[in-house]
C-alpha positions in Angstrom: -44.7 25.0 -15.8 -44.1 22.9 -18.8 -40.9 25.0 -19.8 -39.8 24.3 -15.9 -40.4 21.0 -15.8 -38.1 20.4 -19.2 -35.3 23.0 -17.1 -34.6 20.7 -14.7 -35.5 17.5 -16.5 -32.0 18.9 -19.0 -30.1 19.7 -16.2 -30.7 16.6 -14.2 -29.3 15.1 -18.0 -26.5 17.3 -18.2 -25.3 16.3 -14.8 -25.4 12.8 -15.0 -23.9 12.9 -18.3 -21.2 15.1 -17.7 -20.4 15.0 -13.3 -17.9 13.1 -11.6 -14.3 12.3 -12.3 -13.6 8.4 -12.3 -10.1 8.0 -10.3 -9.1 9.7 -6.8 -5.6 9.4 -5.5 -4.3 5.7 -5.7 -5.7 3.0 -3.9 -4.3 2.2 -0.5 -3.0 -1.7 -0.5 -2.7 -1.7 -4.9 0.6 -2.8 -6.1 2.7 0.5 -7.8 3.0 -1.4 -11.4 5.9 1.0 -12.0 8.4 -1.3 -10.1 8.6 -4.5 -11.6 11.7 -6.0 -11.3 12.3 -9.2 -12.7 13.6 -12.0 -10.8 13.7 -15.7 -12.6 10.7 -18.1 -11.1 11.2 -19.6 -7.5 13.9 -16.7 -6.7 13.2 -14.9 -3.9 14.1 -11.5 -1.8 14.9 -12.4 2.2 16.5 -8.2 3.0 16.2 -4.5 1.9 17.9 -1.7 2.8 17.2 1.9 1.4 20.0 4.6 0.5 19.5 7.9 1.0 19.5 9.0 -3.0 16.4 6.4 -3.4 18.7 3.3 -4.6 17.4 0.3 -3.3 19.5 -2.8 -2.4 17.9 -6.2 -2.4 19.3 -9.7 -1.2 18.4 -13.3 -1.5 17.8 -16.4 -3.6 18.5 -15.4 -7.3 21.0 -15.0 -9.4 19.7 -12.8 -11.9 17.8 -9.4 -11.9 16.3 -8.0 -14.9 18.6 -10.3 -17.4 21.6 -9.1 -15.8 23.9 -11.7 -14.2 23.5 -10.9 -9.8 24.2 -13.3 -7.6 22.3 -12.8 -4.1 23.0 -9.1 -4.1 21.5 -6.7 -6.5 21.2 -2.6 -6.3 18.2 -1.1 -7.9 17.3 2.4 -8.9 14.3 4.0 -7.9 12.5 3.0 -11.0 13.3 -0.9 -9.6 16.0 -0.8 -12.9 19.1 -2.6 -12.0 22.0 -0.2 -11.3 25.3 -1.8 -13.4 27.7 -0.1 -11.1 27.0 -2.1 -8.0 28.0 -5.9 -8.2 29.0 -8.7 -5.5 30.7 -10.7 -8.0 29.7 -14.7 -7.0 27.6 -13.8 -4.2 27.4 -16.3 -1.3 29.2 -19.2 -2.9 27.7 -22.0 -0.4 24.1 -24.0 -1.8 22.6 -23.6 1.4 23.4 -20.0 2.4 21.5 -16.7 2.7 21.0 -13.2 4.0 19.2 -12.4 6.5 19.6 -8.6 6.9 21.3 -5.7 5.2 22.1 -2.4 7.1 23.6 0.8 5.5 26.1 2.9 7.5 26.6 6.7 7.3 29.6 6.3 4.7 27.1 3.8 2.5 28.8 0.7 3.5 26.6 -2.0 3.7 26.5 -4.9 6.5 25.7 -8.4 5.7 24.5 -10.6 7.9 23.0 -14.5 7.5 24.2 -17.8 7.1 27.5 -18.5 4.6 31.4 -18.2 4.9 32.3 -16.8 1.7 31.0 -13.8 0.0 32.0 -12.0 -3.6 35.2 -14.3 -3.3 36.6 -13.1 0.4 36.1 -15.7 3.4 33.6 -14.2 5.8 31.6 -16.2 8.3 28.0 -14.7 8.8 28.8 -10.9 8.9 30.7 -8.9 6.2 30.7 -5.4 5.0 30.6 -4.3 1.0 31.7 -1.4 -0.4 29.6 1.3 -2.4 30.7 -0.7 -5.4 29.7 -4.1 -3.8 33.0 -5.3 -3.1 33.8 -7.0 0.4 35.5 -4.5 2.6 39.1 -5.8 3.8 38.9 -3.6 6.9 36.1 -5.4 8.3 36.7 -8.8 9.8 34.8 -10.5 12.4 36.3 -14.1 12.6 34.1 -16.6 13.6 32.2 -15.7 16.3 28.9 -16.5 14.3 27.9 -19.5 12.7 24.3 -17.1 11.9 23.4 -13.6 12.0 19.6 -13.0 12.3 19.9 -9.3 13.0 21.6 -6.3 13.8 21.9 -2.8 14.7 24.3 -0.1 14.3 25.0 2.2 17.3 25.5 6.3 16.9 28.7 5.4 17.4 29.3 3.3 14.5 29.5 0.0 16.9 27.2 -2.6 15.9 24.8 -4.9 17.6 24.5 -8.5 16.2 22.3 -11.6 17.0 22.0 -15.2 15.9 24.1 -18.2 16.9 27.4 -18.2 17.7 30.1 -20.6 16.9 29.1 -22.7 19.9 25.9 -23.6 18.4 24.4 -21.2 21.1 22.4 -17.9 20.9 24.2 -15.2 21.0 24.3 -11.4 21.1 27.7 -9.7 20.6 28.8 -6.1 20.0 31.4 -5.2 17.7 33.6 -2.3 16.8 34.1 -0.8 13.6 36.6 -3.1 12.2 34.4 -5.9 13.0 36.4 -7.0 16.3 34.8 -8.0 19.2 33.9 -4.8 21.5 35.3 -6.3 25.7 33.0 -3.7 27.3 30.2 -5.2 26.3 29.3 -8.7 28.0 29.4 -11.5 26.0 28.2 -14.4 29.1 24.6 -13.9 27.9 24.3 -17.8 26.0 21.2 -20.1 25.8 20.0 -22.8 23.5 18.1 -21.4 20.5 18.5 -18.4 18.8 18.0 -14.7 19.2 16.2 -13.4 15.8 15.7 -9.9 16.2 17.3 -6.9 18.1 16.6 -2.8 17.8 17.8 -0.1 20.1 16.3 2.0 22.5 16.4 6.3 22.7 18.4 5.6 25.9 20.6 2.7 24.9 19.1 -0.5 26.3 18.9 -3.1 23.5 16.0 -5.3 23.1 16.7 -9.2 21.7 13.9 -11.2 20.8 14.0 -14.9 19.3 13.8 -18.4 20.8 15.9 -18.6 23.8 15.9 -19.0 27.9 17.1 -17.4 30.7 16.6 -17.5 34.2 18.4 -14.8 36.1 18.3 -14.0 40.0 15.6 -16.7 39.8 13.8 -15.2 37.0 12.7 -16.7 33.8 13.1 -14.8 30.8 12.0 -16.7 27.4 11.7 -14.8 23.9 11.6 -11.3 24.7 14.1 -9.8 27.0 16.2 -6.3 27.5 20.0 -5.6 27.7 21.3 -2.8 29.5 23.9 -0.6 27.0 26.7 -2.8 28.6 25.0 -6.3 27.4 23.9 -6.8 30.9 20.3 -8.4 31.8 18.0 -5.6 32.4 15.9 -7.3 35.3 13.0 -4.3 34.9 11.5 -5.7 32.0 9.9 -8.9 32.9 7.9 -10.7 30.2 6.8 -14.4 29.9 5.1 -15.5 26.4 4.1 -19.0 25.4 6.1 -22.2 26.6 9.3 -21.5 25.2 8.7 -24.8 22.8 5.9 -23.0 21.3 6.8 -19.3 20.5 9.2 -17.0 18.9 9.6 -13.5 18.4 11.3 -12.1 14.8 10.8 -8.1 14.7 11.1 -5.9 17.7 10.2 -1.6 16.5 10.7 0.5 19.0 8.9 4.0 18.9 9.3 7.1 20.1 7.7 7.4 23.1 8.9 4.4 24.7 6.4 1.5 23.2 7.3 -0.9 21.0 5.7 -3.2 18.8 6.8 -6.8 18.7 5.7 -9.9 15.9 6.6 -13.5 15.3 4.5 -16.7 16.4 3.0 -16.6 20.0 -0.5 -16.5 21.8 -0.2 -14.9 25.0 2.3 -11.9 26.4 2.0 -12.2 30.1 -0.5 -14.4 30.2 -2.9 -11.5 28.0 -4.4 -13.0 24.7 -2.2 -11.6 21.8 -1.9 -13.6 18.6 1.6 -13.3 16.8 1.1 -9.2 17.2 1.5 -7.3 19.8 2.5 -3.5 21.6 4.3 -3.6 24.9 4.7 -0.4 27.4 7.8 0.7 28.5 8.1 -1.8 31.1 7.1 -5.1 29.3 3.7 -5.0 30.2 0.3 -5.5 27.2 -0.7 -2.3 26.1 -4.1 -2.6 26.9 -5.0 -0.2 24.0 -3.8 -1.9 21.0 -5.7 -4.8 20.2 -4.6 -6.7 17.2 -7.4 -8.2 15.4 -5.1 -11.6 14.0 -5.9 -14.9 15.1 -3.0 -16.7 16.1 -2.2 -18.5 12.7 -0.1 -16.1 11.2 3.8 -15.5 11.8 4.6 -12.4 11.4 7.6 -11.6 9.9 7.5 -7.8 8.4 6.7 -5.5 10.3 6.4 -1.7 8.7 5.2 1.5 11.0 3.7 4.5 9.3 3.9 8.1 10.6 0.2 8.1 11.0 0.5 5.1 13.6 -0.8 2.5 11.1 1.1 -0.5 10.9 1.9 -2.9 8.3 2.6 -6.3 8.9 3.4 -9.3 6.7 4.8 -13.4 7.0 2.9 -16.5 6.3 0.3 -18.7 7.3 -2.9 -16.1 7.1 -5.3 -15.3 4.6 -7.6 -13.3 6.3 -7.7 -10.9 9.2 -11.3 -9.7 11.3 -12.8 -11.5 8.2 -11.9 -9.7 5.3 -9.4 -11.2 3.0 -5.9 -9.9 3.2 -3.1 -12.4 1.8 0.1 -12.5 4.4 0.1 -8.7 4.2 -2.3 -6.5 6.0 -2.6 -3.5 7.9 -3.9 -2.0 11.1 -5.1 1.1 12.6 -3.4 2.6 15.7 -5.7 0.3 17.8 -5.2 -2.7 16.3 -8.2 -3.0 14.4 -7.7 -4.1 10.7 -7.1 -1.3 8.0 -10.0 -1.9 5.6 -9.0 1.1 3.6 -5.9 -1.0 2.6 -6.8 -3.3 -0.1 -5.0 -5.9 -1.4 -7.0 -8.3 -2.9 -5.7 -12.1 -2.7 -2.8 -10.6 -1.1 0.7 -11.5 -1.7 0.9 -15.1 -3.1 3.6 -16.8 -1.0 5.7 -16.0 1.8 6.9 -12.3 3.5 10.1 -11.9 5.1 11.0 -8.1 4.1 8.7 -4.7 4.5 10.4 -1.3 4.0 8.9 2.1 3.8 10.5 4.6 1.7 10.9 8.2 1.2 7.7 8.6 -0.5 5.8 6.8 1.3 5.8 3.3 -1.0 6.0 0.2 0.5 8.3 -2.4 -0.5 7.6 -6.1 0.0 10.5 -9.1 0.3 9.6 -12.4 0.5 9.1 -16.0 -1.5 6.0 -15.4 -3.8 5.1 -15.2 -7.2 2.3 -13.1 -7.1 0.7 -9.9 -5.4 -3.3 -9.9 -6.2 -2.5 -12.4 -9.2 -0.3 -9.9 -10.9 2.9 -11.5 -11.1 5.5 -10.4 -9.2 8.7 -12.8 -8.1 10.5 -11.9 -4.7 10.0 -8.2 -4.9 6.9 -5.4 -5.4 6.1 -2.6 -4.4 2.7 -0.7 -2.7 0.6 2.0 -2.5 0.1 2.8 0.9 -1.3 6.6 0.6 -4.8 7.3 -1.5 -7.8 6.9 -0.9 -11.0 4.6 -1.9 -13.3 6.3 -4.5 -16.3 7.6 -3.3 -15.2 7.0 0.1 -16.1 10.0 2.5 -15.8 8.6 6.1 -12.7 6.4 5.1 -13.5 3.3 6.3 -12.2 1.9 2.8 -15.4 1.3 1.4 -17.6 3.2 -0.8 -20.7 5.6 0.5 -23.7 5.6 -1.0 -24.4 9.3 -1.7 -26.1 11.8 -4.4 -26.3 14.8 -5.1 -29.3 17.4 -5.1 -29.1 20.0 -7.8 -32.2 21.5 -6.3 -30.6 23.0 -3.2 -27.3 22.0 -4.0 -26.9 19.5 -1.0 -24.9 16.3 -1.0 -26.6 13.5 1.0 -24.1 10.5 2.0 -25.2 6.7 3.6 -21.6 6.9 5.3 -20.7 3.1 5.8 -19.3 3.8 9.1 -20.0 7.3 9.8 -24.1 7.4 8.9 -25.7 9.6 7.4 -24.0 12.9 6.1 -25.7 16.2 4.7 -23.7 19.1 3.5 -24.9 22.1 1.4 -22.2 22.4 -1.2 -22.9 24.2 -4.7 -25.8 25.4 -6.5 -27.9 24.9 -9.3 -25.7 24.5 -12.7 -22.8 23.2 -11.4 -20.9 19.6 -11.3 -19.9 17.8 -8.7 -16.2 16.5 -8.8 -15.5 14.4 -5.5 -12.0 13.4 -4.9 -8.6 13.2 -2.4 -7.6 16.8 -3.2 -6.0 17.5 0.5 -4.6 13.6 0.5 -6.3 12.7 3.7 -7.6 9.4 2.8 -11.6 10.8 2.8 -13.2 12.2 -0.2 -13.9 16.0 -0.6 -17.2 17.7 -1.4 -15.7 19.8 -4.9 -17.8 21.0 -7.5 -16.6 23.0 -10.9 -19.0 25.9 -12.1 -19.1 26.2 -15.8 -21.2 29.6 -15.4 -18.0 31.3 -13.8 -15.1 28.4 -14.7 -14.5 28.6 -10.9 -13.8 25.4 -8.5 -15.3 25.2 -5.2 -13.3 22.6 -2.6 -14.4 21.9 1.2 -11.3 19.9 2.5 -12.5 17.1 4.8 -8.7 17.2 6.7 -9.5 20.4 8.0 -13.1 22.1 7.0 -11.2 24.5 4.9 -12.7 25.9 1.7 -11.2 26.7 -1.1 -12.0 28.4 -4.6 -9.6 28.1 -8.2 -10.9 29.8 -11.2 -9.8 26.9 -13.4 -11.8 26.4 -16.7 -15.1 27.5 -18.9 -18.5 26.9 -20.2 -18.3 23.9 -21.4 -15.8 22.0 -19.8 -16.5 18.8 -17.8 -14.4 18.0 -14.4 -11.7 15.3 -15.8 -9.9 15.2 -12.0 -7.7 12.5 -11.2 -4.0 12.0 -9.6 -2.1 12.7 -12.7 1.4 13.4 -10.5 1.5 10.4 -8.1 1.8 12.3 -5.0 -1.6 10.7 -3.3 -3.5 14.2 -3.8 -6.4 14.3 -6.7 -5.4 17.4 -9.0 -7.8 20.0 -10.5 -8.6 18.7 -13.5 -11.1 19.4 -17.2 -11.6 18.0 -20.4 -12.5 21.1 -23.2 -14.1 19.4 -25.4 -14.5 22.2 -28.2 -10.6 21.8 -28.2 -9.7 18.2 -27.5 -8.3 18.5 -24.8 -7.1 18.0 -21.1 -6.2 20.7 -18.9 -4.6 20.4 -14.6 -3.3 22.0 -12.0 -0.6 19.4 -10.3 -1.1 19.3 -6.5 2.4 18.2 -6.3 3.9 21.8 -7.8 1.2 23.6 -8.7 2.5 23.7 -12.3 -0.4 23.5 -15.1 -0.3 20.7 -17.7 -2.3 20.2 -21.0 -2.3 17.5 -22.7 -4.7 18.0 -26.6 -6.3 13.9 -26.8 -9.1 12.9 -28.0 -11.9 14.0 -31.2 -15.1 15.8 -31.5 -17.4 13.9 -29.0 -15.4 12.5 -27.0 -16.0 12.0 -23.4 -12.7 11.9 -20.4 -12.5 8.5 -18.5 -9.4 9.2 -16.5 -7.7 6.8 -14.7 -4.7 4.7 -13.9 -4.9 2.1 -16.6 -1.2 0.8 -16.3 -1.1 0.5 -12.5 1.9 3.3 -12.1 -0.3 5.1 -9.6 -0.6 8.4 -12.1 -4.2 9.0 -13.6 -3.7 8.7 -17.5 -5.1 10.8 -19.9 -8.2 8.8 -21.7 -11.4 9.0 -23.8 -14.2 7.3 -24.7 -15.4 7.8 -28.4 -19.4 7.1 -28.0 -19.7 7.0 -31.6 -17.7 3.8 -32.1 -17.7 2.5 -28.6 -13.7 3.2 -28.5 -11.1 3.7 -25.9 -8.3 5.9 -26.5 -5.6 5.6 -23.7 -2.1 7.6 -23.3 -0.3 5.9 -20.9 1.7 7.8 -18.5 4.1 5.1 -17.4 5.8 5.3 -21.1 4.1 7.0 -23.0 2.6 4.6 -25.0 -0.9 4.8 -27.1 -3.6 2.7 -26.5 -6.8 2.1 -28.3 -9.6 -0.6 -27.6 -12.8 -1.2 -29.1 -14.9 -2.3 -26.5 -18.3 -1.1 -26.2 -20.9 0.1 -29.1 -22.3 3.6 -30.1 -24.8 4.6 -26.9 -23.1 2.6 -24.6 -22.0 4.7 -21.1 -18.3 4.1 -20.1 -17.6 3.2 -16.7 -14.1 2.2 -15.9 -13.0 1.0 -12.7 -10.8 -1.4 -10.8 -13.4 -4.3 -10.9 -10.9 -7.4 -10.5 -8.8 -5.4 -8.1 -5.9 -5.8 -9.4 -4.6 -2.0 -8.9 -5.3 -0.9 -12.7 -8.6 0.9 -14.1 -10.5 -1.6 -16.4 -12.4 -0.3 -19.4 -16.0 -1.4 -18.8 -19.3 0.7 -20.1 -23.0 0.6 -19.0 -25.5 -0.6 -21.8 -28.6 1.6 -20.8 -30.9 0.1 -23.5 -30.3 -3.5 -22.0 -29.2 -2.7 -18.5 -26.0 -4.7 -19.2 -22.7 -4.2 -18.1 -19.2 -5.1 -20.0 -15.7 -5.4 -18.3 -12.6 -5.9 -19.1 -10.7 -7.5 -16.9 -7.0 -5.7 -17.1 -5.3 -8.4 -15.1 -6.0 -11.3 -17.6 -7.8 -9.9 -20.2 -11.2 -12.3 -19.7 -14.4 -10.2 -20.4 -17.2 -10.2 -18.0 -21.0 -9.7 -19.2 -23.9 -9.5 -16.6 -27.3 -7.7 -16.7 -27.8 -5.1 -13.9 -30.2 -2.7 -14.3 -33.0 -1.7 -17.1 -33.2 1.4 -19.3 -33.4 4.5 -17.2 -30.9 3.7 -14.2 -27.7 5.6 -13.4 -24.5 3.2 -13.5 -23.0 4.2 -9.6 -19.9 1.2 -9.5 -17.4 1.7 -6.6 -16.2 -0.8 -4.1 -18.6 -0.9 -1.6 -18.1 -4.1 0.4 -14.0 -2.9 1.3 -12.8 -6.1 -0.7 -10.5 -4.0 -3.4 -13.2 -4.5 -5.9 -15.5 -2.0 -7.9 -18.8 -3.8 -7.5 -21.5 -3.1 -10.1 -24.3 -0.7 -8.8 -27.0 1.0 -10.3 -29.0 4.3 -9.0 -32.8 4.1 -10.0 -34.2 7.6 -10.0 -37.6 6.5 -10.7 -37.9 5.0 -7.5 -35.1 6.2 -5.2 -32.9 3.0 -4.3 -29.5 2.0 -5.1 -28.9 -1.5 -6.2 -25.6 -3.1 -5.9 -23.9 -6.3 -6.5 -21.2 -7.0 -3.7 -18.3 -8.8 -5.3 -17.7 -10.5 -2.2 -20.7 -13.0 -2.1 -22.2 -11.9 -5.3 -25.6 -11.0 -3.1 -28.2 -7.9 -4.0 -28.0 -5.4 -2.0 -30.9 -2.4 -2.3 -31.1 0.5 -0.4 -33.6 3.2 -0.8 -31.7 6.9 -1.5 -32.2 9.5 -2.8 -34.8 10.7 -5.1 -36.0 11.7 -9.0 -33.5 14.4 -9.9 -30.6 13.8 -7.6 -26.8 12.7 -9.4 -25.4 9.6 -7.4 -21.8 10.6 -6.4 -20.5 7.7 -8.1 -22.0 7.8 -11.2 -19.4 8.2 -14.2 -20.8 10.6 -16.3 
């Protein structure tokens, strides 16, 4: 009995010491630090377009990028470096001009639209076209029949649609041909005081035009929102009446496929139906009665971003919070309207809006007049993770679960947040638990390793489907992380006899091995320079040292932070999108962080000698909040960063491994 008891009193040790990786995929809502392009302070991006090699063109207030001399115009490479062979020499030459939109034709000629009447030296009023190269195109002239362009679209045909105000002071919506000249088949009556902001085109034709303006046709009233048959005429089927005209505006119209479309800007009611500044519209104008935004009417919205999952990203001015959690002018929503919590962006961005863009991979750009996103500093322009998901997070509601598991029967028991309570027989006696994204569906995975055998054992939450890699040997300890980017967490073990790191890339399925580290050492993988790859890492308990090779360049790290028995437990705690370097003091109960986005270290006492360090973020605010598991008695204790208030909940018993514990 005695020689039992001491079994599983060692294995209950050599879990806790050696289970559960520290990173997942990257954080939905964390800013990609691999994009930082530099704009001078007070500058500002107001347009993006993408190309279809990844380049990125930008637009707006500055007149340098990166050092190099750009005036209003600048073309980036994917790495958000500044690509030399793309120039508007001069810019927009007038002190009180701007772009408002950019739009990229087949051929990679780029439309210009906004307020000015010269740009890159040729005389253009409010529309122009550049070249590949950035120089104004000759063969595209469209006079003066703007004094602004808000917005435009270009037709299949290579005809473009543009709104703003004409040359009359009036709003006005006018299509043009190719070489910029005004298209006669399309009817150009349609004027009103005000201004029309936004446009996009229907699958059939019909063009929708949103802004401030008023129309009453055939004794109907049409105000902010209306729809133009293909030949500029009033469509008379699609009848909507917002807020007094005085009071509202509409500035980004997104049509999707099946007919809906999603409209934003700075109004309370569609049709006399409660909608604050966000709203979806059926086919013929009317409220979907299914999507519910949950903003409160003090935003304008002025980005608007769709995902192919239905989520949608929105982003302007005048909000700081949305259903109560805190989210910065940027946020986003679930397919009903109901607030994202899974993406977390902390403070949020720190300014103004005006420009969201999704690229290939799935990033998120973000335009606007701010100097910060989550107090990282970032002028004009950053960039987003928008795939990932939240550590320890199994039901995906964006906030950590509190969950263990049970050597003894080899069943994980989760308190889902949202879901409740979860049981799931996954593994047996020996082996250690590795949770993480490894199918990329936002929820984490029940995954074990098996030293015994060196064999992995996945259950894929997408799906049900399980899995099995012989990956590994005695010895090893489960190091997983995302070390390729692609929002998946990769197989992943530190052999510690060797030194060294060993993975299977989701991505390509290629193996990697990387030799880091000393006799000793322990892996604490994660993505400590905010470039959305897990880095290769250790902690030397000996010294109390962290040894860091940083993926975004290559560079070496090391810190001294931490003494010899000291338990590392690195995490995003100031939620800035980077892993801190923090460790556990089990002979105090004290913790000690390191705050990566300003460097400040952070001391508190939470726990006594005995408890299980469990961080993770737990209250959906972006984050980690420090949490112990006590086995003695059962409970979790947490700290919510949000209010800084206790939290205890009884889980679990003597013998169990929390899911969230770092070693």
């Amino acid at each position: 009995m005695k020689n039992q008891i001491r079994f599983k009193t060692t294995l209950w040790l050599v879990m806790i010491l050696c289970c559960s990786s520290l990173v997942m995929a990257a954080t939905p809502g964390h800013l990609d630090a691999s994009l930082n392009t530099v704009l001078a302070p007070n500058d500002g991006v107001s347009a993006i377009v993408l190309q279809a090699d990844g380049r990125v063109v930008i637009a707006g207030r500055f007149a340098q990028a990166d050092g190099l001399v750009r005036h209003h115009f600048a073309r980036l490479n994917a790495n958000g470096s500044v690509d030399a062979s793309f120039n508007v020499p001069g810019g927009l030459n007038e002190i009180n001009s701007g772009v408002r939109v950019l739009k990229l034709q087949a051929d990679q000629k780029i439309i210009v639209g906004g307020i000015f009447t010269t740009i890159g030296g040729a005389t253009r009023q409010a529309l122009a076209r550049l070249n590949p190269n950035g120089s104004v195109d000759p063969s595209f002239n469209a006079g003066d029949i703007f004094n602004v362009v808000s917005d435009l679209v270009i037709q299949a045909d290579g005809k473009l649609v543009a709104v703003g105000v004409g040359a009359d002071g009036q709003a006005k919506v006018a299509r043009l041909n190719a070489d910029g000249s005004v298209d006669s088949s399309f009817f150009q009556g349609l004027t009103s005081f005000g201004t029309f902001q936004a446009v996009a085109l229907q699958a059939d034709g019909k063009i929708l035009v949103g802004g401030v303006f008023f129309y009453n046709v055939n004794g109907t009233n049409y105000n902010s929102l209306a729809r133009l048959n293909a030949n500029g005429s009033f469509d008379e089927s699609f009848t909507i009446k917002t807020t007094s005209i005085f009071q509202t505006f509409v500035t980004k119209i997104f049509p999707q496929p099946d007919g809906r479309l999603f409209v934003s800007g700075d109004f309370e009611t569609i049709n006399n139906i409660e909608r604050h500044s966000f709203a979806r519209l059926n086919q013929d104008g009317s409220v979907d009665a299914s999507f519910v935004p949950q903003t409160t009417g003090a935003e304008i919205i002025l980005g608007l971003a769709v995902q192919s999952n239905g989520r949608v990203i929105i982003g302007g001015v005048n909000f700081s919070a949305v259903a109560g959690f805190p989210r910065g002018n940027l946020a986003r929503l679930l397919p009903d309207g109901s607030l994202d919590t899974s993406f977390k962006n902390g403070t949020g961005v720190g300014g103004r809006v005006d420009a969201l863009v999704l690229r290939a991979n799935g990033k998120l750009l973000i335009g606007g007049e701010f100097a910060d996103y989550n107090r990282t500093p970032r002028t004009g322009l950053a960039q987003i993770n928008t795939s990932g998901a939240t550590a320890y997070d199994s039901d995906n509601d964006g906030l950590a679960d509190v969950a263990v598991f049970r050597p003894t029967n080899g069943t994980w028991y989760a308190a889902q947040s949202a879901a409740g309570f979860r049981a799931t027989q996954f593994g047996a006696s020996g082996d250690l638990i590795a949770p993480g994204d490894y199918d990329g569906d936002g929820h984490m995975d029940t995954a074990v390793f098996r030293p015994s055998t060196g064999y992995w054992y996945l259950l894929n939450s997408s799906n049900g489907s399980f899995r099995s890699a012989q990956f590994g040997q005695a010895g090893d300890v489960p190091a997983t992380g995302d070390y390729d980017g692609d929002g998946k967490t990769d197989i992943a073990l530190y052999r510690q006899s060797t030194n060294t790191f060993y993975l299977l890339q989701s991505s390509d399925n290629s193996f990697r091995f990387q030799q880091w580290g000393a006799s000793g050492d322990l892996p604490v993988a994660g993505d400590y320079d905010g470039d959305s790859k897990a880095d290769f890492a250790i902690f030397r308990p000996a010294s109390g040292a962290f040894y860091l090779l940083l993926s975004a360049d290559g560079s070496v790290r090391g810190q001294q932070f931490g003494q010899s028995g000291d338990r590392p437990v690195a995490g995003d705690y100031d939620g800035d999108g980077k892993t801190d370097l923090a460790v556990y003091r089990p002979s105090t109960g004290e913790w000690y962080i390191l705050n990566s986005a300003d460097n400040s270290v952070r001391g508190l006492a939470w726990g006594t000698n005995g408890d299980v360090p469990s961080a993770g973020d737990y209250d959906g605010d972006g984050y980690w909040d420090v949490a112990i598991f006590r086995p003695s008695t059962g409970a979790f204790y947490l700290l919510r960063s949000t209010d800084n208030a206790l939290s205890a909940q009884p889980f679990g018993t003597l013998g169990d491994v929390p899911v969230a514990s770092a070693y």
